[in-house]
C-alpha positions in Angstrom: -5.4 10.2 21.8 -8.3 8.3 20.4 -7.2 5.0 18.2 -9.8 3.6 15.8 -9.0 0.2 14.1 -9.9 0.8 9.8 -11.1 -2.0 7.5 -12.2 -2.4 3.7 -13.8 -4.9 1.9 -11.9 -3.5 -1.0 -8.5 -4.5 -0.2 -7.3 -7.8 0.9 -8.5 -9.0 4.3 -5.9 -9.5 6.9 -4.0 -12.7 6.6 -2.0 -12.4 10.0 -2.1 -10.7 13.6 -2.5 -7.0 11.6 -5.0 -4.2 10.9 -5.6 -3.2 7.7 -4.7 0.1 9.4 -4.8 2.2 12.0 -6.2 5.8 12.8 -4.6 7.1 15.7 -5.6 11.0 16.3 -5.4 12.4 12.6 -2.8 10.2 11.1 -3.5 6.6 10.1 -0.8 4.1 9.8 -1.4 1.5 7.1 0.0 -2.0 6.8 1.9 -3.4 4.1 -0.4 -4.4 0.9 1.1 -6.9 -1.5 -1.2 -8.2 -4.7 -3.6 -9.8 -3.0 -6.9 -9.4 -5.4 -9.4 -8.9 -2.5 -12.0 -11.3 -4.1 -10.1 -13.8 -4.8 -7.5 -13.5 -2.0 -5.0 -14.7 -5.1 -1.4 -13.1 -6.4 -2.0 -10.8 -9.2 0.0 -12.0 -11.8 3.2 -10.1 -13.6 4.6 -7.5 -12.5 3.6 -4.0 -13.4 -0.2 -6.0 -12.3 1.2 -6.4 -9.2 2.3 -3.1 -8.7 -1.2 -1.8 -9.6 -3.0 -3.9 -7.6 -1.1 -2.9 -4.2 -1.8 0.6 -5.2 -5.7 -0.4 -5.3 -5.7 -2.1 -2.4 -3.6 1.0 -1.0 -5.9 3.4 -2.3 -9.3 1.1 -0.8 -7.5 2.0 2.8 -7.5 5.3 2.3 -10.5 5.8 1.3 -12.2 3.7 4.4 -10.0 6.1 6.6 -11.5 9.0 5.0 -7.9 10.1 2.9 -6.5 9.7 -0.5 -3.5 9.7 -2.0 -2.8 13.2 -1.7 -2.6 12.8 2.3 0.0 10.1 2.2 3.3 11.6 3.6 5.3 8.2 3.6 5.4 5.7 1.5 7.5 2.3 1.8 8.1 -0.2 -1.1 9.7 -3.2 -0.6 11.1 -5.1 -4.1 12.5 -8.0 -4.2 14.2 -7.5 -7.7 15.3 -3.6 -7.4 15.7 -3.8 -11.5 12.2 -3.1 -11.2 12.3 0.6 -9.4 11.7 2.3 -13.1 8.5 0.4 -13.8 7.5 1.5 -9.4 8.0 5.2 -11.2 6.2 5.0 -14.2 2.7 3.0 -12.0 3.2 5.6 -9.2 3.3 8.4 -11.5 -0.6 7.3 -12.7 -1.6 7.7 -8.6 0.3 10.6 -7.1 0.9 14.1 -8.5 3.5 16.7 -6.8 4.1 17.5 -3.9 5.0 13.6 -3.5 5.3 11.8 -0.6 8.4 11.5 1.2 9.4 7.5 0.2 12.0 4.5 0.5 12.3 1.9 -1.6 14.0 -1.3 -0.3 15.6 -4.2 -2.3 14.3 -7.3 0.4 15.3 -11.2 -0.3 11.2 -12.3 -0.2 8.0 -10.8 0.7 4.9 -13.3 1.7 2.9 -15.4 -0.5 6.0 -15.2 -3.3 4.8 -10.8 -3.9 7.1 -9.2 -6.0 6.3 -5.9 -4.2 4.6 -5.1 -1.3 4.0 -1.3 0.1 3.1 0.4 3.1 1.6 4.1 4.1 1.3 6.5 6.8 -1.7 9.4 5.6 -2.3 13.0 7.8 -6.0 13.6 7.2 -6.6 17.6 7.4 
């Protein structure tokens, strides 16, 4: 099985031993995004900004693998305040229609760089 490392100018660069993602045959396994504005390499600042922003950056992946949305079957979202779950809903409704991917949201003590939210994906390309 061929593996093929993917990048983006798009999102936020790497800021550890990590890939952006990986592409191994036709699934790609993304790494976790938090609010990183990719210029600026700053926090976005509130939350439902934050949650936006790590669905860009999520979204700038994709693309550079060659997906969308619509080919992510797992998504991962990691909160660090769980109160916030209906506001995930309402910002994830604006990027995914049905069938939706299969998904876990996890309540975590802190995520780097003080993110309120951080996400991860793993896309099937047809």
């Amino acid at each position: 099985m061929s593996k093929s490392v993917i990048t983006s100018d798009k999102a936020p660069a790497a800021i550890g031993t990590y890939s952006q993602a990986i592409k191994a045959g036709n699934t790609v396994y993304m790494s976790g995004q938090i609010p990183l504005d990719p210029q600026t390499m700053e926090l976005v600042e509130g939350f439902e900004a934050q949650t936006v922003q790590v669905f860009e950056n999520l979204k700038a992946v994709a693309e550079a693998a060659g997906g969308s949305f619509k080919d992510i079957v797992k998504l991962n979202i990691f909160l660090t305040d769980l109160s916030h779950f209906a506001k995930v809903n309402e910002v994830m409704g604006r990027y995914f229609q049905q069938p939706y991917p299969a998904r876990a949201a996890i309540g975590v003590a802190a995520l780097p760089r003080g993110s309120q939210v951080e996400m991860d994906a793993i896309l099937v390309l047809e």
